[in-house]
N, C-alpha and C positions, 0 to 999 in steps of 0.2 A: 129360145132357151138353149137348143141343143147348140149353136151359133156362139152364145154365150160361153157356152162348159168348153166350146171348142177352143174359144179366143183364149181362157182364162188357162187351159192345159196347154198350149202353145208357149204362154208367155209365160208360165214356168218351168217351163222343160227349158226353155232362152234362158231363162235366168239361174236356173240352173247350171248350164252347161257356162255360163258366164262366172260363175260361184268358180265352178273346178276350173278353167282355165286362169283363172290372178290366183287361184290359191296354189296352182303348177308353176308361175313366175313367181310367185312370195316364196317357194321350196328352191328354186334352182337358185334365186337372188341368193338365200341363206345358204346355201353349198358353195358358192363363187367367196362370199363373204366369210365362210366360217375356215375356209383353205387359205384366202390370204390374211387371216389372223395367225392362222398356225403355221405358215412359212413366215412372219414377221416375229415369229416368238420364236422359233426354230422348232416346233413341233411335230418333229416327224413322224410319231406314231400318230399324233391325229391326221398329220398327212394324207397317213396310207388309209387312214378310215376313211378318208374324201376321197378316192381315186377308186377305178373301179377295179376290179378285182386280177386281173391282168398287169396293168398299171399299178398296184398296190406289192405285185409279188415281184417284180423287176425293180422298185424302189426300194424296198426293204432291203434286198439282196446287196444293194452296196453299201449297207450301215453297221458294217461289222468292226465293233471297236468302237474307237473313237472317231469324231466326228471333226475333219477339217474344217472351220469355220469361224467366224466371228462371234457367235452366238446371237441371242435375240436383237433384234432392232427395238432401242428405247421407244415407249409407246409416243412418246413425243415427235418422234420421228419418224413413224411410220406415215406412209402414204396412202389416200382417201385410194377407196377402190371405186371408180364410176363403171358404172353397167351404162352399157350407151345402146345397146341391143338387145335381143330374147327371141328368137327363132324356136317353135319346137315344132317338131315332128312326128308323133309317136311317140315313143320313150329315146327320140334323142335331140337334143338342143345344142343349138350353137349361140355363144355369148360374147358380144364385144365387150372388152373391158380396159379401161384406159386407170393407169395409175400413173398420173405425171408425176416426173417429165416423162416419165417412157412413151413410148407410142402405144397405139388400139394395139391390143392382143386379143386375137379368137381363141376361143377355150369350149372345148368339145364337150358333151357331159352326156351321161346314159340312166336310163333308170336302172337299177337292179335293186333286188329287194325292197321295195316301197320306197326307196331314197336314190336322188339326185348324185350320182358322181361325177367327177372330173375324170376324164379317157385322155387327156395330153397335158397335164402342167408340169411346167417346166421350173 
């Protein structure tokens, strides 16, 4: 019996900790994805919400005025984002991400305040 309780607390404390880690990839997948909708829309203040907070204060800093650019990319034309990777570490993950044609880009990300940021998009 005690054998039993033990097996039975094991294998969910495992499935457990298996619960938070795809729900830690399902959260960084959605911060990779929800950044390159808003750089394909040209949405730079959602931008800065996805960058972590260093990264968000050196972005904003050059958006004074008006904005050199093309404006959004037709959603027709925007490019699939493939996550080919997911590294994490603590609270910080590294993510391969391929949007052809381009090549793999690594894309650094941190947790701060209970959310997934981007630390380097370019």
């Amino acid at each position: 019996m005690v054998v039993a309780m033990l097996v039975a607390g094991v294998g969910g404390f495992l499935g457990f900790r298996h619960h938070q880690s795809e729900q830690r990839l399902a959260q960084i997948r959605a911060a990779v994805n929800e950044f390159a909708e808003a750089s394909d829309t040209a949405d730079t203040e959602k931008m800065a919400t996805l960058m972590c907070r260093a990264e968000a204060a050196e972005f904003t800093e050059g958006f004074e005025g008006d904005l050199d650019n093309d404006g959004p990319i037709e959603p027709a034309s925007r490019r699939p984002v493939n996550i080919e990777s997911i590294t994490v570490t603590g609270d910080e993950a590294t993510v391969e991400v391929t949007r052809p044609p381009a090549p793999t880009k690594t894309f650094k990300l941190k947790r701060e305040d209970e959310s997934w940021k981007l630390c380097n998009p370019e």
